[in-house]
SETORLO-197038 format. One record per residue (C-alpha): z, y, x. Coordinates in steps of 0.5 Angstrom, whole numbers, plus 2048, in hexadecimal, padded with zeros to 3 digits. Example, Ala and Ser with C-alpha at 12.3 -4.5 7.8 and 13.67 -1.06 7.14 Angstrom:
2
8107F7819/80E7FE81B/
END
This chain:
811
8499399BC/84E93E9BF/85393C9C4/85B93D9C3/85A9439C7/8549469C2/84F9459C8/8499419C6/84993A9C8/8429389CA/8419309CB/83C9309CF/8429319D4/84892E9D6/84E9319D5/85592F9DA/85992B9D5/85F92D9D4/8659289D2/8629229CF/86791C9D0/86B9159CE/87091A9CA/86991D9C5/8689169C3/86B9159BC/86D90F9B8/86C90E9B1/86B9079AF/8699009B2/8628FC9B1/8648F79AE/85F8F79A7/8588FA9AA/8558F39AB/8588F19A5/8568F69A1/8508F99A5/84D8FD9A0/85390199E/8529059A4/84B9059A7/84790499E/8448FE9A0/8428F89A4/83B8F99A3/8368FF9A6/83B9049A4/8419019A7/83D8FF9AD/83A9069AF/8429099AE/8449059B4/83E90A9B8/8419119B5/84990F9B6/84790E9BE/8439159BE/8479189BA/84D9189BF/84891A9C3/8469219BF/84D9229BF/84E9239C5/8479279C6/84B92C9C0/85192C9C5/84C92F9CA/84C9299CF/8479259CF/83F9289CE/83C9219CF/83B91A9CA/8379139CB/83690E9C6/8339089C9/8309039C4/8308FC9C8/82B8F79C7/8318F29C5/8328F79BF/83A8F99C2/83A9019C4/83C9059C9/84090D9C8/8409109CE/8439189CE/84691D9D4/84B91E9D1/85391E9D4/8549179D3/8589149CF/85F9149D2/86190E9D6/8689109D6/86E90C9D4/86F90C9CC/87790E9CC/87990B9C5/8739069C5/8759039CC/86E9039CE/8679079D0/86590C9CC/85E90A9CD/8619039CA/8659069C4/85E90A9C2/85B9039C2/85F8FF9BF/8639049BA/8619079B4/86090F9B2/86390F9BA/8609149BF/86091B9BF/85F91F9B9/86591E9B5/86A9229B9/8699299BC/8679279C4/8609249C4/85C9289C0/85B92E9BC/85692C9B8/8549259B7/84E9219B2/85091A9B3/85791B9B0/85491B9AA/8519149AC/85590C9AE/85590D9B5/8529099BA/8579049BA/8539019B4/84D9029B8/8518FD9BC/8548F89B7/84D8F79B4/8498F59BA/8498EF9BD/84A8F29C5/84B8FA9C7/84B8FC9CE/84E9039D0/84E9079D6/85290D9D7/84F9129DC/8569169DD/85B9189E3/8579179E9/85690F9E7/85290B9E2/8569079DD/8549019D9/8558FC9D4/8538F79D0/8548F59C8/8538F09C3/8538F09BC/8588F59BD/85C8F19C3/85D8F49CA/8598ED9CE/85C8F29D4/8608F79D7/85E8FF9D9/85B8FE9E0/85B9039E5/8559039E8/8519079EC/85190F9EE/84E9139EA/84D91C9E9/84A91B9E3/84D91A9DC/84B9189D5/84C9109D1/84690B9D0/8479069CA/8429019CA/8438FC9C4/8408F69C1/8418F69B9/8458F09B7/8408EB9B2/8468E89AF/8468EF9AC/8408F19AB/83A8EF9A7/8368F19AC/8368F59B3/82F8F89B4/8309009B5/82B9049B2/8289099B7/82590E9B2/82D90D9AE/83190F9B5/82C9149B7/82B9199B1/8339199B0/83391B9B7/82F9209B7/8339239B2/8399229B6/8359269BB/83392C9B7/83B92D9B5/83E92D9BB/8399329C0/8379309C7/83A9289C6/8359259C9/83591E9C5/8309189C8/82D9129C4/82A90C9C8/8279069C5/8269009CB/8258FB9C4/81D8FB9C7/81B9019C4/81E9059CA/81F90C9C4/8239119C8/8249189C4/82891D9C6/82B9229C2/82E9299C5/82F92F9C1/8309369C3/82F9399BC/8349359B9/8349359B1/82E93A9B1/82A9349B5/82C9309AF/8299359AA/8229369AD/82292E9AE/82492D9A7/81F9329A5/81A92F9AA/81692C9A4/8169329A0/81493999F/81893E9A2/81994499D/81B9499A5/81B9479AA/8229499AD/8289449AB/82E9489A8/8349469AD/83B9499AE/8419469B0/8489499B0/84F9469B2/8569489AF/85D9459AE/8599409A9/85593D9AE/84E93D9B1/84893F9AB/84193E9AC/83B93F9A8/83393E9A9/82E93F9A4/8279409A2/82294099B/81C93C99B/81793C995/819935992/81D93598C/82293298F/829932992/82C930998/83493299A/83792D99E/83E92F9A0/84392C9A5/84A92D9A7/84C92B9AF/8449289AF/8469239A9/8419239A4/84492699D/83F923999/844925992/84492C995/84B92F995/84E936995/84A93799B/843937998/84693A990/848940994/841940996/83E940991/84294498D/84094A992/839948993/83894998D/83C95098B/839953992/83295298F/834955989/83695B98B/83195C990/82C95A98B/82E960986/82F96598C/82996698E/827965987/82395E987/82895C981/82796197D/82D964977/82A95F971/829958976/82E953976/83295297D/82F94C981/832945980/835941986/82E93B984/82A942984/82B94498B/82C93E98E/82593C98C/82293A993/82893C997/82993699D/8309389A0/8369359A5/83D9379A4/8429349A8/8499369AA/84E9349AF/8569329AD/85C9319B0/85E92C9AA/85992B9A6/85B92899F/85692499C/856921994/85191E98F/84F91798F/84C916995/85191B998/84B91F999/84D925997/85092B99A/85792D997/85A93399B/85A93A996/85B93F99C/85493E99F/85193F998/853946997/8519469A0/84994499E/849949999/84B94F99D/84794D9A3/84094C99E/84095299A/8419569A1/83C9529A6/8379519A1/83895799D/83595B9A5/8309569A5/82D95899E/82E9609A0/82B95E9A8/82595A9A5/82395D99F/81C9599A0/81F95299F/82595599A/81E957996/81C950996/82294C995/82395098E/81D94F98C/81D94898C/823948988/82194D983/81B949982/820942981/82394797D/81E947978/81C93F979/82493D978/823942970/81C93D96F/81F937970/82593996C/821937965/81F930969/82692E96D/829930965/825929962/826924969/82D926969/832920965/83492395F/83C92195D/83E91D959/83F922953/837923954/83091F952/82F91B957/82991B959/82691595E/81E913961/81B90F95C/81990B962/82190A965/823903962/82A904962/830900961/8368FE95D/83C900961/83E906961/842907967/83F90A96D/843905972/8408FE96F/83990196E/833902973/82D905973/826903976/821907977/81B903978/81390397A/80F904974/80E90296C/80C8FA970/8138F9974/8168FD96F/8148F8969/8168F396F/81D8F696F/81F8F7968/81E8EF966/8228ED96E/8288F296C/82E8F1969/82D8F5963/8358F6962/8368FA969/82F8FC96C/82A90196A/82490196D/81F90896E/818906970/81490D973/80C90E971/80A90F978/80D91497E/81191997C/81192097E/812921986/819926985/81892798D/81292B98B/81392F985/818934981/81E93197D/819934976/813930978/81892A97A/81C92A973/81592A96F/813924972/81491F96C/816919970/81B91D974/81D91F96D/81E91996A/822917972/82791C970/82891B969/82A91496A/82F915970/83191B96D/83591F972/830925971/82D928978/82F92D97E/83593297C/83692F974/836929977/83C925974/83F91E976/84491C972/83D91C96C/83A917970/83891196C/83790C971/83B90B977/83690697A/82E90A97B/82A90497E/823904981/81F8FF980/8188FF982/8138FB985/8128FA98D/80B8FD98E/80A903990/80A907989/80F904987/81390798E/81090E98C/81390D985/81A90C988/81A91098D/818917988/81E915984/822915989/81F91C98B/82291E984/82791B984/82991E98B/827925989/82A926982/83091F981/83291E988/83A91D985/837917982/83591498A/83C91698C/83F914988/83B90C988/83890D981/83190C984/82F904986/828901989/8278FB985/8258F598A/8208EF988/8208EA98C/81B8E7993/81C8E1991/81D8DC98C/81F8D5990/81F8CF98C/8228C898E/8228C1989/8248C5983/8278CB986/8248D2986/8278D898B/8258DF98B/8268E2991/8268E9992/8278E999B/8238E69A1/82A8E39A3/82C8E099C/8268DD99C/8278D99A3/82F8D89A1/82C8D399B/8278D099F/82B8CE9A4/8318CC9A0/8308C59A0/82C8C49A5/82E8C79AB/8338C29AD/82E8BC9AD/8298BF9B1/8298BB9B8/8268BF9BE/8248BD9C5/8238C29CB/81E8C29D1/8228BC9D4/8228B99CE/82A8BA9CC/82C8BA9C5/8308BE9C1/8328C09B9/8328C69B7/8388C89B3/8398CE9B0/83D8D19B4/8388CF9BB/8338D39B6/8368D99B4/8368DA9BC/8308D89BF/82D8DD9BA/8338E29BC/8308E19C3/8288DF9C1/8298E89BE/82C8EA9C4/8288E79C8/8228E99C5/8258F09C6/8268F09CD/81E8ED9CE/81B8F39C9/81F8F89CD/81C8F49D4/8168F49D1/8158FC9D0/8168FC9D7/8138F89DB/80D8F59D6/80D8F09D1/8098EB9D5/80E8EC9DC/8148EA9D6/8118E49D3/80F8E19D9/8178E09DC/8188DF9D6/8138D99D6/8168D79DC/81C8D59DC/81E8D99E1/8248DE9DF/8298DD9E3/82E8E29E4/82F8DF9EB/8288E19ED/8278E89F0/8238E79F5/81C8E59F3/81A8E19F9/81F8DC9F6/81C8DD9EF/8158DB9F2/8188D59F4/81B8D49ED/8148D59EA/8118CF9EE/8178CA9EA/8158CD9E3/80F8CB9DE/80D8D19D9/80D8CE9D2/80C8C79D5/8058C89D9/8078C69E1/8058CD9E5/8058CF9ED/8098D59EE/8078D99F5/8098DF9F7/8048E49F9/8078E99FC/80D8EF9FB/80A8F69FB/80D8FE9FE/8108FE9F6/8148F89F7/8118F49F2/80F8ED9F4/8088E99F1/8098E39EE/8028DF9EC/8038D89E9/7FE8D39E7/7FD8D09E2/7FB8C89E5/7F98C69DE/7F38CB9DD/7F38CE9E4/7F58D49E0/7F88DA9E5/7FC8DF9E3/8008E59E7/8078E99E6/80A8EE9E8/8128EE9E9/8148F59EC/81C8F49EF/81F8F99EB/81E8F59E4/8228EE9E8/8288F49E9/8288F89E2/82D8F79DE/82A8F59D8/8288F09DC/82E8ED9DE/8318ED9D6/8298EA9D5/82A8E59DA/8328E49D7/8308E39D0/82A8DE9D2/8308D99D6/8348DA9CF/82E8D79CC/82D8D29D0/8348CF9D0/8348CF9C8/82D8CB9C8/82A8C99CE/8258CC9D2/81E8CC9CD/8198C89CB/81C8C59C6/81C8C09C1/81E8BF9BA/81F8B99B5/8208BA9AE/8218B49A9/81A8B29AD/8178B89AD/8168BA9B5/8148C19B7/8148C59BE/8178CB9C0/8138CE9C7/8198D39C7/8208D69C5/81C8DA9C0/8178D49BD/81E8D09BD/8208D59B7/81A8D59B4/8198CD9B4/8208CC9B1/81F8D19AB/8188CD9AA/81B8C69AA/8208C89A5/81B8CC9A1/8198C599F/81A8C2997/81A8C9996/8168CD991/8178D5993/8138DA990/8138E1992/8138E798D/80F8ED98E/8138F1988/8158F1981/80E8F197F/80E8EA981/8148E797C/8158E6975/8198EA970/81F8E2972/81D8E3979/81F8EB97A/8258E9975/8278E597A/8268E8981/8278EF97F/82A8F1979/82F8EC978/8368EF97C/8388E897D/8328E6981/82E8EC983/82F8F198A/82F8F9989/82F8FE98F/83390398D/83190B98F/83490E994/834913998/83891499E/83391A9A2/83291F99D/82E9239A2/82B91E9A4/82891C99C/82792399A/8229239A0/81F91C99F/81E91D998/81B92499B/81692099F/81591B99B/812920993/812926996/80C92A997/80B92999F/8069239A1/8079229A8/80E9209A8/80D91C9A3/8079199A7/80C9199AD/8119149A9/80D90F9A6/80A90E9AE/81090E9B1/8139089AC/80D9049AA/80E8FF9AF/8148FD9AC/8128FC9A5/8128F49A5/80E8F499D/80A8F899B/8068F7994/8018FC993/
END
């Protein structure tokens, strides 16, 4: 990025901050609707919606680093699921809004599309005008805290829901400056608020290799104690080499260039790998333009001219040969374009496409310069690259016969379908869905479960050709691949057609083994690689067979999610249930004490995980067992003292203290009177000071003041069960409810009849779909890289690194 003045502005520096003041601060409209209407602004209030929140935050924060005043980033993952954004930046201003009557830092919180990115005061460049704001990070969270470090003091405020619970404090002196956003997703909102580590850390990366020498920090403090940092000095050229890193490159000098005029900031990185893929991703003000724009049509066109007349200078292309086409030198080609706008004007349907026509013709220019001295300087790299797309050339012309038979032919022409499609009646692309299913068996099962007027079913012999590893000739000789494109019917690549789409809904419908997973996910490899309009534009589902089928009395439910599952259970029962803690007081368990006692059960769980990764899983459990959490009790001679009261899981004990070593850690040796059983710990200081402690200590008085102190007792229609703890209460609830019921558990679609998966998964009344989407392209291209490329390493490095997350596995 270049500053005003032309110098360039690094972020790994700080910058002194200019005029930034309540007078920036502009107004455009209230918040009344985003909790109504929380998709509206944020897509969803499901996983999608939830991880929005985190970016809104960290893009204020990355504006400000393109602004050249801020050089560091932290995102903190509490165990309590809220999060905490801490920047360098020059603070919000705290100053008195002229027209609001209040704070800046209020109305930034409180107010609609208002902060500093509307007028010409607070930023030359920004990306998070093209998001909501973190007023609706504010409204949709069931608390926010905020702390100003700016003017020489530390400025917070509290909200909730949206509402100011306190003023703007003056606090403390401070030299520093920066704002620190820590907020705790509302669940009245959300389906969920359980953040996703690998989600947050692959879109920060991205943030990092798009804004050069910003320093962006993740930290999970869930138990799994996951700290990356993610600091790129190379920019966008790291961002090639780290996509390309799975992949063979074809020169090991990555092209880049950038250049700076009255149209903005243009900024090119690229490299060709052996693969027969393409990778271009391109970005304006670091938002990821995933309908590209004029911007990346501008780089395309030039590539292409330049390659060409290169070619034919120096007589690689001879005066009979046809001219390169874009596919043709594109072929294996991994590039990062990103431009820099005053006022960016973005269109298309997601508002995802860059619209201003000046920087077209400004791309265009700066690519037939740039890369044209590229190619003259590297003649070695300019040799291979050319040869690559001559021999694309010439697969692309071997193709030609095979993609003239998958392509959908008009209506005026023979229609020509797979044998094997069952189609349906209806001919309207709309009312009609297509699953493409497992094999001639699931697709017998298909055909008699479906409705014959507005599905159609595919079955596929075997696996298809993986398109990651072969060219687009090989690929379009396969015959399950030619059968897929001749029902979808849009044709692939640069003839692909959406409007010669014959069904609007693609539907994947496999069993839940390990073949069946390789099967969907070479599919969608092709469908990524040759189709990817279809996923942007939602044409692409994952069916979804239920887990369970639960039947009570005369009544059958499919459940497809744990949650559900628990929500039936306990939907008639939960109330009858009578429990009685240590000291045999008893309670009911309404659904309301349930929804948060399990709230605060998760959280706490969170914090113990988190203790437990540092300082042992035994020191943990054994204050745990205790009883001895007190938020009162620091010093451990006093909580020796509190050991001699207490009976760990109801055996009588002694509890001595045997001495206090140099590292402050006190020895603990309880004997068991029963079994004469002794048993030592250790308890350093530190973890009795620790914050974690302290909100681990907090969480455990919320349990006790809904439930009582454990060992419980539990009395249902004269069935009676114990529970030794906050977690075996849970568990002992769900199980006395579990009775009278008959519940069984699917392992996929081989398991039901044609009138069961009609039921579960084919019905639109009765079934759940998962819809495709991609919200990181990068990040997919160099999944599906990984995942069916040639590499086996990375592969091998993925599955250890998630295997502990599989929960069912049927192999």
């Amino acid at each position: 990025m270049k500053a005003k003045a032309g110098a360039k502005a690094k972020t790994g520096g700080k910058q002194k901050a200019p005029s930034y003041a309540a007078a920036d601060i502009t107004v455009l409209e209230g918040l009344e609707a985003v909790r109504k209407r929380p998709s509206m602004y944020i897509g969803s209030t499901g996983e999608r919606g939830l991880h929005h929140l985190v970016y809104e935050v960290v893009d204020n924060s990355v504006d400000e680093a393109l602004a050249g005043y801020c050089d560091s980033i932290e995102i903190t993952l509490h165990p309590d699921n809220s999060v905490t954004v801490i920047d360098n930046g020059r603070g919000i201003p705290v100053d008195m809004h002229k027209k609001e009557k209040r704070p800046a830092a209020e109305v930034v919180l409180t107010v609609l599309h208002a902060g500093g990115k509307f007028g010409d005061g607070g930023y030359k460049v920004s990306g998070g005008l093209h998001g909501v704001g973190v007023s609706v990070v504010n409204a949709l969270s069931e608390r926010l805290d905020l702390e100003v470090r700016r003017d020489g003091y530390v400025w917070t405020e509290s909200f909730e829901r949206g509402a100011p619970t306190t003023k703007l404090k003056k606090g403390n002196a401070t030299k520093e400056t920066g704002t620190t956003i820590t907020f705790l997703s509302d669940l009245e909102i959300f389906d969920e608020i359980l953040f996703d580590f690998d989600t947050l850390a692959q879109r920060m990366r991205e943030t990092a290799f798009l804004t050069s020498g910003l320093a962006i920090k993740l930290v999970d403090e869930r138990g799994s104690g996951e700290e990356v940092v993610f600091k790129y000095d190379g920019g966008i050229r790291d961002f090639v080499a780290h996509l390309n890193e799975d992949k063979e490159p074809l020169h090991r000098k990555i092209v880049y260039f950038d250049t700076e005029g009255s149209e903005g900031q243009v900024e090119i990185a690229m490299q060709w790998n052996s693969s027969y893929q393409e990778a271009i991703f391109s970005f304006a003000n670091n938002i990821n333009t995933t309908e590209g724009g004029t911007h990346l049509s501008g780089f395309r066109s030039a590539l292409t001219r330049t390659l060409n007349h290169y070619a034919r200078a120096k007589g690689l292309l001879k005066e009979k040969d046809d001219n390169l086409s874009g596919e043709d030198v594109r072929e294996g080609l991994t590039a990062i374009v990103s431009v820099k706008l005053r006022d960016p004007q973005f269109e298309g349907q997601t508002k995802t496409k860059l619209g201003n026509p000046p920087i077209q013709g400004f791309v265009e220019s700066i690519v037939n310069r740039k890369f044209g001295e590229f190619l003259e300087e590297n003649p070695t790299d300019a040799n291979q690259i050319i040869r690559k797309a001559v021999a694309a050339a010439r697969a692309r012309e071997a193709a030609r016969k095979a993609r003239d038979l998958t392509r959908r032919k008009t209506g005026l022409e023979n229609s020509i379908l797979p044998d094997k499609l069952a189609d349906c009646s209806v001919e309207d692309p709309a009312l009609i869905e297509l699953f493409i299913v497992e094999g001639d068996s699931a697709g017998g099962s298909g055909k008699q479960a479906r409705d014959r007027n507005t599905q159609a079913v595919l079955p596929l012999r075997g696996k298809i050709i993986n398109v990651e590893k072969n060219r687009i000739d090989k690929v379009l000789s396969n015959e399950e691949i030619r059968a897929l494109i001749t029902a979808i019917g849009t044709g692939v690549r640069e003839e692909f057609e959406v409007e010669q789409l014959r069904y609007h809904k693609i539907i994947l419908m496999t069993d839940a083994d390990v073949d069946g997973a390789h099967i969907r996910t070479l599919v969608l490899t092709f469908l990524f690689r040759e189709m990817r309009t279809l996923i942007d534009l939602g044409h692409v589902y994952i069916a979804k067979p239920p887990l369970y089928k639960v039947k009570q009395g005369g009544k059958e439910t499919y459940i497809e999610k744990e949650v559900d599952l628990e929500e039936i259970l306990l939907r008639d029962k939960v109330e009858k249930i009578q429990v009685f803690d240590s000291a045999a007081s008893p309670f009911k368990l309404t659904a309301d004490r349930w929804k948060r006692f399990t709230r605060k059960l998760k959280e706490y769980e969170g914090w113990a995980s988190t203790l437990r990764a540092e300082h042992g899983h035994e020191t943990i459990t054994f204050l745990e067992e205790s009883e001895i959490l007190d938020l009162n009790l620091i010093a451990l001679d006093r909580v020796i003292a509190q050991f001699k009261k207490k009976t760990p899981k109801g055996e009588p004990h002694d509890t001595e203290l045997m001495s206090e070593d140099s590292d402050g850690k006190v020895v603990v040796r309880v004997v068991e009177r029963k079994t004469g059983l002794a048993r030592t710990h250790e308890l350093p200081r530190e973890l009795f000071d620790s914050k974690e402690y302290g909100q681990f200590t907090r969480v455990h008085q919320d349990l006790l003041k809904l439930c009582g102190a454990p060992p419980f007792k539990l009395e249902l229609a004269g069935t009676e069960a114990e529970a030794l703890s906050f977690e075996d209460l849970r568990r002992a609830v769900l199980d006395l409810c579990k009775r009278g019921i008959q519940l069984q558990r699917f392992k996929g679609l081989g398991e039901m009849n044609a009138e069961q998966l009609r039921v579960t998964t084919m019905n639109p009344e009765t079934r759940t779909l998962a819809q495709v989407e991609i919200d990181d392209g990068p990040a997919a291209a160099r999944t599906f890289s990984m995942l069916m490329g040639d590499q086996v390493e990375p592969r091998r490095a993925f599955i250890e690194r998630h295997a502990r997350e599989v929960g069912y596995l049927d192999v």
